[in-house]
C-alpha positions in Angstrom: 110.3 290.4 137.0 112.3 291.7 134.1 109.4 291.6 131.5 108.4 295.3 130.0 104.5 294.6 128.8 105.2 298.4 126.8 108.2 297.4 125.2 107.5 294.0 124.3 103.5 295.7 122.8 105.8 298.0 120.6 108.1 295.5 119.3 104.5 293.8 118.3 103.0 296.8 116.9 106.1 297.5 114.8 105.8 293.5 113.8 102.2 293.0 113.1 100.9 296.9 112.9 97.3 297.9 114.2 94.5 295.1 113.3 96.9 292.4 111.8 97.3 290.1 114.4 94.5 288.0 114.1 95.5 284.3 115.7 96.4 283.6 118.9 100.3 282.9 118.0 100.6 286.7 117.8 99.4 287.0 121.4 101.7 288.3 124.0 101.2 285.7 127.3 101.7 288.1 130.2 102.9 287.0 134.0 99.9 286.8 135.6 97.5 285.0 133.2 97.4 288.4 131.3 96.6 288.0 127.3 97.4 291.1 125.1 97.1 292.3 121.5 96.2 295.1 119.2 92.8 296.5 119.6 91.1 296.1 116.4 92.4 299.2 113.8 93.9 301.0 116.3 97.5 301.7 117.9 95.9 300.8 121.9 96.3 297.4 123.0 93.7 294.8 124.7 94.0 292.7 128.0 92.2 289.8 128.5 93.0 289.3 132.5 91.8 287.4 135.7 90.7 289.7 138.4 90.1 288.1 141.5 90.6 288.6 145.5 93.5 287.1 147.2 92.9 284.5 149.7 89.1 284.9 149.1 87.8 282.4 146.8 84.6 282.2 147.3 84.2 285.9 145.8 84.6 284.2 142.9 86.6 285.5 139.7 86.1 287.6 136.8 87.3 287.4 133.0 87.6 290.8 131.8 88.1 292.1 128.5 89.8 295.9 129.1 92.1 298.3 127.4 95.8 298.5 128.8 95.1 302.0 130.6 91.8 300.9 132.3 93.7 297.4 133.1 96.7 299.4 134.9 94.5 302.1 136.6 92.3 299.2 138.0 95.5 297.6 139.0 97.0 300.6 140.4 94.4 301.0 143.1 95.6 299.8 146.6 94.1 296.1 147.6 92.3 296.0 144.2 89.7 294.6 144.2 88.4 294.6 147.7 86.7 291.4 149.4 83.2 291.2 148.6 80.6 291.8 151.5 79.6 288.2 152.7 76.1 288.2 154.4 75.4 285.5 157.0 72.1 284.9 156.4 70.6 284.8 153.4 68.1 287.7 151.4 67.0 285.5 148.7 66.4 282.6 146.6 66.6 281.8 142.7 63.2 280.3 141.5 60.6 280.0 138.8 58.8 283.2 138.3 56.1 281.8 135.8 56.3 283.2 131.5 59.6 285.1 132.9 61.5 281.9 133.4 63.6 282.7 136.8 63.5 285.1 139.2 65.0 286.2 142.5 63.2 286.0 145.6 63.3 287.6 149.2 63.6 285.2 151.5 63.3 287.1 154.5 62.1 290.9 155.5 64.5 293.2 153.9 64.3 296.7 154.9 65.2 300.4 152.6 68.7 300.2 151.6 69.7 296.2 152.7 72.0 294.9 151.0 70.7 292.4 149.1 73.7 290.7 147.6 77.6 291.6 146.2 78.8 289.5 143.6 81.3 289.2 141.2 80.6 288.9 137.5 81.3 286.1 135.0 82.8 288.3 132.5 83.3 292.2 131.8 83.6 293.2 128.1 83.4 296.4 126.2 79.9 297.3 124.2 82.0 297.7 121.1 78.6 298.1 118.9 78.7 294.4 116.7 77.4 293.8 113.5 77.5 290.8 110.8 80.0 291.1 107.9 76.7 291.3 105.4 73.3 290.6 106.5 70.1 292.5 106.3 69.1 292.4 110.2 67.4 295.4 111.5 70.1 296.1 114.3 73.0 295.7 111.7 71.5 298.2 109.5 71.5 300.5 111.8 75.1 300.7 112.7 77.4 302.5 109.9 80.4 300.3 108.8 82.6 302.9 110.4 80.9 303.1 113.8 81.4 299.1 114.3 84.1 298.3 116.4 84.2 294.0 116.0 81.7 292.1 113.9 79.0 290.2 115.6 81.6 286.5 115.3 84.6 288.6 116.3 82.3 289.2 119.6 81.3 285.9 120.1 85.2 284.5 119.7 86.7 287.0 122.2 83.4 285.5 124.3 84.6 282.3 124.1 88.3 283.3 124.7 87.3 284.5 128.0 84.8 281.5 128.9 87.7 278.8 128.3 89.9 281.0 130.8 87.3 280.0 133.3 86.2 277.1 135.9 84.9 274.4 134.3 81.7 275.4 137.3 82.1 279.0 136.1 81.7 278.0 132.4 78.8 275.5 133.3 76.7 278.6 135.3 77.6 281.1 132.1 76.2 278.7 130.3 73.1 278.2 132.6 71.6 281.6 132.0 68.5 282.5 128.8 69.6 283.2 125.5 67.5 285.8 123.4 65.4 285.1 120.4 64.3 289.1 120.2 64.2 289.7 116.7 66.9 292.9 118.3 69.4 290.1 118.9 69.4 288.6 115.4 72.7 287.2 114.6 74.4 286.8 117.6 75.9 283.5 118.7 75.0 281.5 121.6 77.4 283.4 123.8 76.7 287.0 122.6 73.2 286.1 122.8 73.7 285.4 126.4 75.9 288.3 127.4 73.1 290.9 125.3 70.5 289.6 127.7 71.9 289.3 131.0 74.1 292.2 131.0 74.2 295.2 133.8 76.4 298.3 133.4 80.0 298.1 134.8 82.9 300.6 135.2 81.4 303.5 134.9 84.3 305.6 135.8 86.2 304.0 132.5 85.9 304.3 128.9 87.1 301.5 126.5 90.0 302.4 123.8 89.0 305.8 124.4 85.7 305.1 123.0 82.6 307.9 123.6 79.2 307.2 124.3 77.9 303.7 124.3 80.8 301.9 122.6 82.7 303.1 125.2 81.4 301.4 128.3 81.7 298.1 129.5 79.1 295.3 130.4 79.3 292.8 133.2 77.5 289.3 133.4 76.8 288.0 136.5 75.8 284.1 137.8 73.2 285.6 140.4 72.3 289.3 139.3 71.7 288.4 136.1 68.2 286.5 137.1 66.6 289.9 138.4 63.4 290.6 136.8 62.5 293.9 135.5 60.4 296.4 136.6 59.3 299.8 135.4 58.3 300.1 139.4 61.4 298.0 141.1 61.4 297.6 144.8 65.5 297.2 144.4 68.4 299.1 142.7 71.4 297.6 141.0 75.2 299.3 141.0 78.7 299.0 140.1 82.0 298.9 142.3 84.9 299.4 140.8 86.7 298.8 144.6 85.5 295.5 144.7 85.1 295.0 141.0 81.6 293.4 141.8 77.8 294.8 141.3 75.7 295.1 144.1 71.9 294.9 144.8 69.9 296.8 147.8 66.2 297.2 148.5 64.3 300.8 147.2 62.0 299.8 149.9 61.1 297.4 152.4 60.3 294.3 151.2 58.5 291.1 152.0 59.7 287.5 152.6 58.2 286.0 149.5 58.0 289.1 147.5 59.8 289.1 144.1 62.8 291.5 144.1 62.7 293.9 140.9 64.9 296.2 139.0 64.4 298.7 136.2 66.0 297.2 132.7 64.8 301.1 131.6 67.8 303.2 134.3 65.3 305.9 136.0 61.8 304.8 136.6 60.5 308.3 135.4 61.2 307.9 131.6 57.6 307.7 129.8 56.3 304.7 128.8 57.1 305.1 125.2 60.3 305.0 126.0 60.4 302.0 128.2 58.4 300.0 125.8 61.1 300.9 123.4 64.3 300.3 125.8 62.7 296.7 126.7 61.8 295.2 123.1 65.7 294.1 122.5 64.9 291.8 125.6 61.8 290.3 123.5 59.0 290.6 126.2 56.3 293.3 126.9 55.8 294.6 131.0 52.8 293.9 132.5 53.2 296.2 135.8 51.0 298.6 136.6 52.5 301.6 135.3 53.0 299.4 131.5 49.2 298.9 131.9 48.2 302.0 132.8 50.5 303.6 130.3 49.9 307.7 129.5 47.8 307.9 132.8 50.7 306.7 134.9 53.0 309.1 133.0 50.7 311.9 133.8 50.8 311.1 137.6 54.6 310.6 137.8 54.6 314.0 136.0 52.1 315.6 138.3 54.9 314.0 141.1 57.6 316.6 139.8 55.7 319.2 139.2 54.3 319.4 142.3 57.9 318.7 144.1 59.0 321.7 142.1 56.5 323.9 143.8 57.1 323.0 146.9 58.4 326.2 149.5 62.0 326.8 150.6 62.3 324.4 153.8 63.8 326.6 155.9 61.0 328.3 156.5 58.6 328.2 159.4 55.7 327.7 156.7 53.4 324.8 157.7 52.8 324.4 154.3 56.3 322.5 153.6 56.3 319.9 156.0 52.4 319.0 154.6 53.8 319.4 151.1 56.9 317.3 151.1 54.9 314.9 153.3 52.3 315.1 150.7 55.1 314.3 147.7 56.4 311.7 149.7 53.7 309.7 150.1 52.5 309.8 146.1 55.7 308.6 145.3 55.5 305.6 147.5 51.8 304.7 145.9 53.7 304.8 142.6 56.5 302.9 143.3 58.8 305.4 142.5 61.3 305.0 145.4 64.0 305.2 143.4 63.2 308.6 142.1 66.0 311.0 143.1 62.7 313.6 144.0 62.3 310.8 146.8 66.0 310.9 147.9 65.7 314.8 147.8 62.1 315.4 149.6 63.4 313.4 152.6 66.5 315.8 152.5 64.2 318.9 152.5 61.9 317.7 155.1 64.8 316.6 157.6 66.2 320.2 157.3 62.8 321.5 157.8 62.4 319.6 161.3 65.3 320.5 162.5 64.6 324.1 161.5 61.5 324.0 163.6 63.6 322.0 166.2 61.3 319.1 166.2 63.5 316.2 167.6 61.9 313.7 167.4 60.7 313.9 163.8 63.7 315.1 162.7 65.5 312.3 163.8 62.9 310.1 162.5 63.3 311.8 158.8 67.2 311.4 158.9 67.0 307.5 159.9 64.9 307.2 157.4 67.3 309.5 154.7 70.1 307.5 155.7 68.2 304.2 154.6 67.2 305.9 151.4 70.8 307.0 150.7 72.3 303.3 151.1 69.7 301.9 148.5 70.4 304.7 146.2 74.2 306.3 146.9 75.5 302.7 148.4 76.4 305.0 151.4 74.8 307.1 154.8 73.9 310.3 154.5 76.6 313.2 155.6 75.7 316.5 156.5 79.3 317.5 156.0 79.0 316.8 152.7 75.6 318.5 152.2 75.4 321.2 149.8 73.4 324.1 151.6 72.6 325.1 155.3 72.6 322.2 157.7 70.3 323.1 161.0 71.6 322.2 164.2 69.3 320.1 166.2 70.0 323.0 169.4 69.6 326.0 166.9 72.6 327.1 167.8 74.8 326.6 164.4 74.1 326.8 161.0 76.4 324.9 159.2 77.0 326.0 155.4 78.4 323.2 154.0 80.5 323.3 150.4 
């Protein structure tokens, strides 16, 4: 009560001015295990803060590294953050998955969009692109002097500021997870090594210091999460809550009780293997699936995927022709792997409109079950009509709805 964070950051700023306040006796303590000061060369301000669910322990808690605005809009939300979603039995196990070290495991039949697991990270920090102060390392080269917003050891010490605000258990587990020795990751301490290769998106709504583009977002590391595998043909999907401040996992499609659950390190499974080869080298291994084997000739049929999909007839049509089609699309994309292709998301929408054009019940209802699975793995929510864009068939044929 009584303590102005603005004024006390301007009688700072007027004190130190932009990028001078180096040591951690120019630090403003805030109530609330807050930690402030000047964001490198600029006039915006940092916040090293706790973010954690009252009452709820066991959710864990997060060190985050944010600007002031994204700090007080996160803080602004009602409830912020949300309980995590506590499952009562468990979907997997952590355990040896050969050359790749660890890997997560289903431990149980786990059907199209099951929540696999909700946790809370270690840490979120900004990209903020980090290079040495003078080195000759490929990724430092690369980054012009004006474009880098911390050096590679300013990183690593705003790393270890958040890891000494932690548990000592919470420390221990950070600690736990592989470094990189990627010829990409050159340079980087034993901490920002860690945080480079076990990193997932977070915040995706926010943008750090104002920052565009890549330096702009922010990175979350997570105990659990971060063990996931990759896969250029993933049987799961990770994303980010900013409600619960927490990442989530849920199956692409159903999977196996012993079956090793996958993501893509690459974003959307449909980028050509050139590209995925190129987006996976900073992690210092090569993928063996089936589409990294099969290179070109995989691309080709993934291409062949969307073209077809694009040729497919208006649905709401009494054409036999689309339910064979989009039947026909649907089940190439499942012998790829591709599930988590938005054509996949989109044929099932098509196809459920379609049977309930032709006022086929029973498949219709069949199709929209099956949507609504499809939606939770790749929207984290069911599918609404209401919020469909288009004409919605009635079941009786009775109403059209024309949705916004």
């Amino acid at each position: 009560m009584g303590f102005d964070i603005a004024t006390a950051m301007r009688k700072m700023a007027e004190a130190h001015g932009p990028g001078k306040c180096d040591d951690a006796d120019c630090s403003i303590c805030i109530p609330g295990k807050d930690i402030a000061f000047p964001h490198k060369n600029t006039d915006r301000f940092v916040v090293f803060t706790t973010i954690a669910t009252a009452g709820t322990p066991q959710d864990g808690a997060t060190e985050a590294m944010l600007d002031i605005e994204t700090r007080d809009a996160l803080f602004a939300q009602p409830g912020f953050p949300k309980p995590l979603t506590r499952l009562l039995i468990p979907t997997y196990r952590i355990g040896p998955a050969g050359e790749k070290g660890l890997g997560m495991f289903a431990t149980r039949r786990l059907r199209t969009g099951a929540l696999i697991v909700n946790e809370r990270p270690f840490i979120v920090q900004p990209v903020c692109r980090a290079a040495c102060d003078a080195c000759n390392h490929m990724v430092c080269r690369a980054i012009p002097a004006e474009q880098v917003g911390y050096t590679m050891e300013e990183r690593e010490k705003n790393l270890e500021l958040s890891l000494n605000r932690m548990s000592k258990e919470r420390h221990e587990e950070f600690l736990a997870l592989k470094c990189s020795h990627s010829e990409h990751r050159a340079g980087s301490g034993p901490l920002l090594s860690r945080t480079r290769n076990n990193a997932w998106p977070a915040l995706g709504g926010y943008k750090f210091a104002g920052l565009e583009g890549q330096d702009g977002q922010y990175l979350a590391v997570f105990d659990q999460l971060s063990r996931m595998n990759h896969s250029c043909r993933p049987n799961a999907s990770y994303r980010w809550d900013s409600d619960t401040f927490s990442g989530s996992l849920r199956a692409v499609r159903d999977i196996a009780p012993g079956e090793e659950i996958t993501v893509s390190y690459c974003g959307e499974v449909d980028r050509p293997y050139s590209e995925r080869k190129a987006l996976l080298a900073p992690y210092g291994f090569e993928c063996d699936c089936r589409a990294c084997v099969e290179g070109d000739l995989a691309d080709i049929r993934c291409d062949q995927i969307i073209a077809e999909y694009d040729e497919l007839p208006f649905p709401l049509t009494s054409d036999i022709n689309v339910e064979l089609g989009y039947r026909y699309v649907i089940q190439r994309i499942e012998e790829e792997g591709l599930e988590s292709m938005d054509h996949y998301y989109r044929s099932h929408v098509h196809l459920t409109r379609y049977y309930r054009w032709a006022r086929d019940v029973a498949k219709a209802q069949a199709c929209e079950e099956k949507l609504n699975a499809i939606s939770w793995a790749q929207r984290r929510e069911p599918f609404e009509p209401a919020t469909y864009e288009g004409v919605w068939p009635m079941l009786d044929g009775s109403i059209l709805y024309h949705m916004k």
